[in-house]
C-alpha positions as CSV (number, residue, x, y, z in Angstrom):
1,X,-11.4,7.4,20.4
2,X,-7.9,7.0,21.8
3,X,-4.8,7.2,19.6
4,X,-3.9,3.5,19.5
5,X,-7.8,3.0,18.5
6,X,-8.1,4.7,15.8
7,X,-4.2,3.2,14.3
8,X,-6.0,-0.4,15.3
9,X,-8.8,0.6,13.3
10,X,-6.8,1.5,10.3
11,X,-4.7,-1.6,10.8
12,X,-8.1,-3.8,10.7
13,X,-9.8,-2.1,7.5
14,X,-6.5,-2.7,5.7
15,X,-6.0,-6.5,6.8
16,X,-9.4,-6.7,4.9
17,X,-8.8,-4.5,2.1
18,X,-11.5,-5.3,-1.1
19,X,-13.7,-3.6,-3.4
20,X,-16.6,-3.4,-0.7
21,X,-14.6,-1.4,2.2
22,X,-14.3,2.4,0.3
23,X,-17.1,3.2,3.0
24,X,-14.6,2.1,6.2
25,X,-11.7,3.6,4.1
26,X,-13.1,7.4,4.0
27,X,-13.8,6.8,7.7
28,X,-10.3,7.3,7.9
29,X,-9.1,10.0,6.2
30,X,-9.7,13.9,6.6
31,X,-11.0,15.8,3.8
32,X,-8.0,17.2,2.8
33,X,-5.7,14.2,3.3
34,X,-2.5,14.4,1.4
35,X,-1.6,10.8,0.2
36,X,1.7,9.6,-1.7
37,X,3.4,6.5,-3.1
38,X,6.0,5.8,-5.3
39,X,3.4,6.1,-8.4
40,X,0.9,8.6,-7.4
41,X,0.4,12.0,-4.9
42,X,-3.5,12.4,-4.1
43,X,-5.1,15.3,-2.2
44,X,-8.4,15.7,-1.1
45,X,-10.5,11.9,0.3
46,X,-12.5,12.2,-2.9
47,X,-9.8,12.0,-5.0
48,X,-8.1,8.9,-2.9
49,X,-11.4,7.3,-2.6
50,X,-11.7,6.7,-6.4
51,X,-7.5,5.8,-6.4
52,X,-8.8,3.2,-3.8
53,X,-12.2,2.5,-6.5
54,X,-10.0,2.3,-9.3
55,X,-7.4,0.4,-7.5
56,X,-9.8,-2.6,-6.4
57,X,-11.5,-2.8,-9.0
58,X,-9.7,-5.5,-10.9
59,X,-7.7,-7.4,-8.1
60,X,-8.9,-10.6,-7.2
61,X,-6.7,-10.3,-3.7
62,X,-5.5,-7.2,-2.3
63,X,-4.9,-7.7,1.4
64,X,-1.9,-5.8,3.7
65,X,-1.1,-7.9,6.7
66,X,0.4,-5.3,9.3
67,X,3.7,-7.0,10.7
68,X,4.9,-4.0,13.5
69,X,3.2,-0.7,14.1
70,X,4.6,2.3,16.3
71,X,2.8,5.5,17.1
72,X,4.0,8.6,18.9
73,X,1.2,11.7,19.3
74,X,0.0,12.1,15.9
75,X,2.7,10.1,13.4
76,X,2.7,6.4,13.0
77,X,4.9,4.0,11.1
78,X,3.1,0.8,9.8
79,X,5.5,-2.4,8.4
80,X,3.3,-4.4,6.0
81,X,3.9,-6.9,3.6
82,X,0.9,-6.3,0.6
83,X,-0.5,-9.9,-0.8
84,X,-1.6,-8.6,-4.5
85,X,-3.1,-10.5,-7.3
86,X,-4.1,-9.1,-10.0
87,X,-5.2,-10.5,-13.9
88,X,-2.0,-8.4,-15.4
89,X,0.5,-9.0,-13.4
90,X,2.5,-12.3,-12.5
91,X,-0.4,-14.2,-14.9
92,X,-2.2,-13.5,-11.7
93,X,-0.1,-15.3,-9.2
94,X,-0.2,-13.7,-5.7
95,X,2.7,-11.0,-5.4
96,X,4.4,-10.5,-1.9
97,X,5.7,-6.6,-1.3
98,X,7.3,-5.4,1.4
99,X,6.5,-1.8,3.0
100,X,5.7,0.5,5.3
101,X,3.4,3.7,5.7
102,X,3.9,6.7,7.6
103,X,0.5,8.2,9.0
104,X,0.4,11.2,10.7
105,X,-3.3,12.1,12.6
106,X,-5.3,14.9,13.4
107,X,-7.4,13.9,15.8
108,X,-9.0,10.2,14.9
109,X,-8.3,10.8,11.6
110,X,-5.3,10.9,9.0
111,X,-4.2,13.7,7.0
112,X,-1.2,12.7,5.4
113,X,-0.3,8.7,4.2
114,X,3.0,7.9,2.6
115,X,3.3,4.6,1.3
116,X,6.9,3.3,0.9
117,X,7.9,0.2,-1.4
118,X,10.0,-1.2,-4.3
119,X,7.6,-0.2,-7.2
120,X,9.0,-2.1,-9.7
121,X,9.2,-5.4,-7.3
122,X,5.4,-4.7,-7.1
123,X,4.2,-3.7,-11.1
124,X,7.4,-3.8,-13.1
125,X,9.3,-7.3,-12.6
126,X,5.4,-8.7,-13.6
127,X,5.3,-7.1,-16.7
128,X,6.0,-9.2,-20.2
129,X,9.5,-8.4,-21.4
130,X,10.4,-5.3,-19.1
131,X,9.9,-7.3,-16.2
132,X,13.2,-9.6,-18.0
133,X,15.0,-6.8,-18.2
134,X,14.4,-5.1,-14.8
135,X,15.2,-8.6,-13.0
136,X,18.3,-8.7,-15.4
137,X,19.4,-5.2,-14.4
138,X,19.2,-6.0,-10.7
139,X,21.2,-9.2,-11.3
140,X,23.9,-7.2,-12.7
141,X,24.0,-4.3,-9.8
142,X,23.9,-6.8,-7.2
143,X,24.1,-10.5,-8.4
144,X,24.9,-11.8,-4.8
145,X,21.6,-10.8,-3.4
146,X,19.7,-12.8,-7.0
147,X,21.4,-16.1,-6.2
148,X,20.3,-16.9,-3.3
């Protein structure tokens, strides 16, 4: 499998991200993968595998559409915006998050993902009464960027 195979292949099962694909996701990953994001750090594909059970188990949408990718020998970068809707958060109103992943590959495979994005744009702001105050607090550090 050539390189930009296998980062087309990861691109495609995460387009189509739902509670079915944990078989195409641990095609992915090595057995000792190291995965991070601003709420969690995973090692080992069993461990992420149930993150990614847990995860889907209660969204009704979950689906990453992959806006640029880049790949150089074994590291990728991956801009995504992540369509999310889930019973608890935004009274289950599709969320929009911006992001982007850093892979890095040994051989078809990925041994280390880093996810990258504004956590509390993503749980946080959706959350009765801290969500409030979290959209309050950003008004007040920057209150240009909120009124537009």
């Amino acid at each position: 499998m050539s390189q930009d195979t296998a980062l087309a292949t990861f691109c495609r099962v995460f387009e189509k991200l739902d509670k079915r694909c944990t078989r195409s996701l641990e095609n992915l990953y090595t057995e000792d993968v190291e995965f991070t994001d601003p709420l969690h750090h995973i090692e080992g594909r069993a461990p992420l595998m149930r993150y990614y059970e847990d995860m889907l188990a209660n969204v009704q949408t979950c689906r990453f559409e992959v806006t640029q990718r880049f790949r150089e020998g074994d590291d990728a970068l991956l801009v995504w915006t992540l369509h999310l809707a889930h019973p608890r958060l935004a009274r289950g109103r599709t969320v929009c998050i911006s992001g982007c992943s850093q892979l890095t590959f040994r051989g078809d495979r990925i041994c280390r993902h880093r996810d990258h994005f504004d956590a509390g744009a993503m749980l946080y702001e959706h959350v009765p009464l801290l969500g409030t105050m979290i959209r309050w607090l950003k008004r007040r550090v920057d209150p240009a960027r909120h009124s537009r």
